[in-house]
PyMOL commands that place a pseudoatom at each C-alpha (Angstrom):
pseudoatom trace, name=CA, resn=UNK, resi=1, chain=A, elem=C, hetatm=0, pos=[-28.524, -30.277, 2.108]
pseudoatom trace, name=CA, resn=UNK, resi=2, chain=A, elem=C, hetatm=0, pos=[-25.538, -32.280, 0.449]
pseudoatom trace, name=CA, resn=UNK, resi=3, chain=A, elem=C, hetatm=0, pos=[-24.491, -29.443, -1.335]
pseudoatom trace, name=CA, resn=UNK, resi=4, chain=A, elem=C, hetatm=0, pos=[-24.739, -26.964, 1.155]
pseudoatom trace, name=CA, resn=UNK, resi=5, chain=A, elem=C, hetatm=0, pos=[-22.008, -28.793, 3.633]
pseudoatom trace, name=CA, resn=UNK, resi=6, chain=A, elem=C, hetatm=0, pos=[-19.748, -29.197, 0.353]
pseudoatom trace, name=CA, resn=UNK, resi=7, chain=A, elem=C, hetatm=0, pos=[-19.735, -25.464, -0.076]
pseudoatom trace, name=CA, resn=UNK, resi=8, chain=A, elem=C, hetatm=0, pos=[-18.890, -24.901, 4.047]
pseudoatom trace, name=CA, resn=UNK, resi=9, chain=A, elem=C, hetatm=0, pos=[-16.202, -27.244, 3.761]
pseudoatom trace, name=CA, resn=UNK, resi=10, chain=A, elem=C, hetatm=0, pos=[-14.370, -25.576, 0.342]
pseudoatom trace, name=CA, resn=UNK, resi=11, chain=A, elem=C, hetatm=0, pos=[-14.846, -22.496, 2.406]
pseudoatom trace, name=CA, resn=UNK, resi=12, chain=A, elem=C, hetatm=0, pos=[-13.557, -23.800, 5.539]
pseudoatom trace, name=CA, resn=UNK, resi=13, chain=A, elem=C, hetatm=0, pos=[-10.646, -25.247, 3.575]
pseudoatom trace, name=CA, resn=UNK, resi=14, chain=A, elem=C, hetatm=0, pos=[-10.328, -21.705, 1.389]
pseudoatom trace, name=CA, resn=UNK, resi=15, chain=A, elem=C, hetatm=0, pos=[-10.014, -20.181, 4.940]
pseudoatom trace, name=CA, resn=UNK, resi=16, chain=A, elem=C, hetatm=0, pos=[-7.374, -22.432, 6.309]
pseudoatom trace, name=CA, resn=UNK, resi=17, chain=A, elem=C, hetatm=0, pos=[-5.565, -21.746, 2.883]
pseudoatom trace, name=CA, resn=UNK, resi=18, chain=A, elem=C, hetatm=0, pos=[-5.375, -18.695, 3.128]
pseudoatom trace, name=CA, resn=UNK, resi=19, chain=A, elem=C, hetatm=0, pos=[-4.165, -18.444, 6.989]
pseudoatom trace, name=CA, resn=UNK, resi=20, chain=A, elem=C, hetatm=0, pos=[-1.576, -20.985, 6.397]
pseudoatom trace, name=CA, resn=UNK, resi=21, chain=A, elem=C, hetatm=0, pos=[0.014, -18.461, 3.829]
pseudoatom trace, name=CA, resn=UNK, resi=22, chain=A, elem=C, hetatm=0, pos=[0.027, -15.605, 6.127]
pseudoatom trace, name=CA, resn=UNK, resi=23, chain=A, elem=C, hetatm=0, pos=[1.551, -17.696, 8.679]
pseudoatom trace, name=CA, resn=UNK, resi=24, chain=A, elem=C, hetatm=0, pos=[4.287, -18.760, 6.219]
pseudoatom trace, name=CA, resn=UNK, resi=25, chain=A, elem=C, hetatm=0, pos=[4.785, -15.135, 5.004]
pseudoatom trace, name=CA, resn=UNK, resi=26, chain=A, elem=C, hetatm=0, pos=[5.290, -13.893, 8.384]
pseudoatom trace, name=CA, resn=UNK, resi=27, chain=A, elem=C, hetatm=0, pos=[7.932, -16.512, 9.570]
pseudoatom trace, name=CA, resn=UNK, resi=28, chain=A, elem=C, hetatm=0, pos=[9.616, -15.548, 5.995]
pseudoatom trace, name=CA, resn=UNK, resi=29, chain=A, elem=C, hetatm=0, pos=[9.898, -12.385, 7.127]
pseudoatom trace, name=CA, resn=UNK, resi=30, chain=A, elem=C, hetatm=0, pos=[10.977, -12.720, 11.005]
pseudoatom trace, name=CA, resn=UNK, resi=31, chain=A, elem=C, hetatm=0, pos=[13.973, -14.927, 9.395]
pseudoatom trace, name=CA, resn=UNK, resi=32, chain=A, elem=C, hetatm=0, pos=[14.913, -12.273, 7.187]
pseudoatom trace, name=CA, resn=UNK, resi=33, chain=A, elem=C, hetatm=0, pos=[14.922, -10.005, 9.751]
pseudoatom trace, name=CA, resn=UNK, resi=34, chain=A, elem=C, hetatm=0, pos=[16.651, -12.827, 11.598]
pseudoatom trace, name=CA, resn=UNK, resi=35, chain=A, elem=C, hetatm=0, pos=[14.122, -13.266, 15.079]
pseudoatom trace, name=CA, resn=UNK, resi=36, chain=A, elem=C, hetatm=0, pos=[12.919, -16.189, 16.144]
pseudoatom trace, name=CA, resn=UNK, resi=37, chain=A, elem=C, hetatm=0, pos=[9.429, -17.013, 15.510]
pseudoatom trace, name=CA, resn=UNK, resi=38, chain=A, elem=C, hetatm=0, pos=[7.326, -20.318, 16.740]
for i in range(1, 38): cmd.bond("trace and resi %d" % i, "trace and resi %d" % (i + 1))
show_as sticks, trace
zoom trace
């Protein structure tokens, strides 16, 4: 069982990784196309 919630979490976090990068590629790219993004 112990393992099992270790592997959802590295997933979860994997996940959250991942998202956080899109979000920071996207706001790269509304600044160089100079918008303003929240």
């Amino acid at each position: 069982m112990k393992p099992e919630t270790e592997n959802r979490i590295q997933v979860s976090d994997f996940k959250f990784q991942i998202s956080s990068f899109q979000i920071r590629s996207y706001n790269k790219k509304c600044h160089q196309m100079n918008n303003s993004c929240t």
